[in-house]
N, C-alpha and C positions, 0 to 999 in steps of 0.2 A: 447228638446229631440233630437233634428236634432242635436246638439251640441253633445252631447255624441255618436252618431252612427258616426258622424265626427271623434270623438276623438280615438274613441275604434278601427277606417278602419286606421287611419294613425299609431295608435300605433303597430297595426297587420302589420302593411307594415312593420315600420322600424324594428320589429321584423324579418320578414320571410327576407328583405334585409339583415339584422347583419348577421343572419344565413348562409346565400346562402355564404356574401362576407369571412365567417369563414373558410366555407369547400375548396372555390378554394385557399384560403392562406391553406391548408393543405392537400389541389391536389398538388401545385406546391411543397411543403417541402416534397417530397414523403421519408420520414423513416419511419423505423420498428417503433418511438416510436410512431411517428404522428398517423400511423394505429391503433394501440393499446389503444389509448386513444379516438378516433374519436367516437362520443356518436350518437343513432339514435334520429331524431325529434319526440317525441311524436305524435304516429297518432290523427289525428283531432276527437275532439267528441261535435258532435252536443249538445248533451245534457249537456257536461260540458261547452260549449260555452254560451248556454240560459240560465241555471245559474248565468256565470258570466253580463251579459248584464242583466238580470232581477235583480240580487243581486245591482249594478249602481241605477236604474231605483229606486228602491226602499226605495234610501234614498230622494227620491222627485227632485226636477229640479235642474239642477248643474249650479246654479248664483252664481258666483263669490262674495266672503265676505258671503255668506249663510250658515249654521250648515248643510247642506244638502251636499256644494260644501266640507267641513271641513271632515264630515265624509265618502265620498266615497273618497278622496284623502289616509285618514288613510287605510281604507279598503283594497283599491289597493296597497298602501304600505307595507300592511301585508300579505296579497295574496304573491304577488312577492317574499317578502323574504323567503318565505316559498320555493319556488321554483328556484329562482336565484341563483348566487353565488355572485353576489351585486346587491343590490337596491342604487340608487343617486337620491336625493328628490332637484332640483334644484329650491327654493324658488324665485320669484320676483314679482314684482309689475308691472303692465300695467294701463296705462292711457287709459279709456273710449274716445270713443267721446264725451261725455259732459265734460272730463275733472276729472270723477272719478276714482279713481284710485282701482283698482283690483288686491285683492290680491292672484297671482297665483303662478302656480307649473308643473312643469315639472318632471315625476315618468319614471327614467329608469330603466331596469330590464335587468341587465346582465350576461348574458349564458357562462359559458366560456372565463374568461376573458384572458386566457393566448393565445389564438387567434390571438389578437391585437398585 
């Protein structure tokens, strides 16, 4: 459970970071279009946040190679697209320390890609 409250603070970071580093590349580009297109961040809602944290939680513990860790990856994956303007599902493999090998995933979800 400590692994998903992990996953879910670092993914909120490098969200609110993508974001911040969006706007100062379109502080410094100051044009009519940049202004025009500049989107506001969604205000924060407690209630839609417990949702998605309780929605995780509830496919049971996220152990890597488990139908639990399979279907909160999908989940997230369909979330995101629904709201991104790209979702990138970076599949790979990690070795355990005992030498098992897990098979993981990295779910980005990108806002704005004409930013970059």
């Amino acid at each position: 459970m400590e692994f998903r409250f992990f996953t879910i603070a670092c993914f909120t970071a490098v969200l609110a970071f993508s974001c911040i580093s969006c706007k100062e590349k379109k502080q410094n580009n100051n044009t009519e279009e940049d202004e025009q297109t500049a989107l506001e961040a969604p205000a924060y809602s407690a209630d839609s946040a417990y949702y998605y944290v309780k929605a995780q939680t509830d496919f049971g513990p996220g152990i890597p190679n488990t139908m639990a860790h399979e279907k909160c990856a999908r989940f997230l994956q369909e979330e995101l697209t629904k709201y991104c303007d790209t979702v990138i599902m970076q599949h790979f493999n990690a070795k355990a320390f005992d030498g098992t090998m897990l098979k993981s995933c990295n779910i980005i979800g990108i806002f704005n890609p004409q930013c970059e």
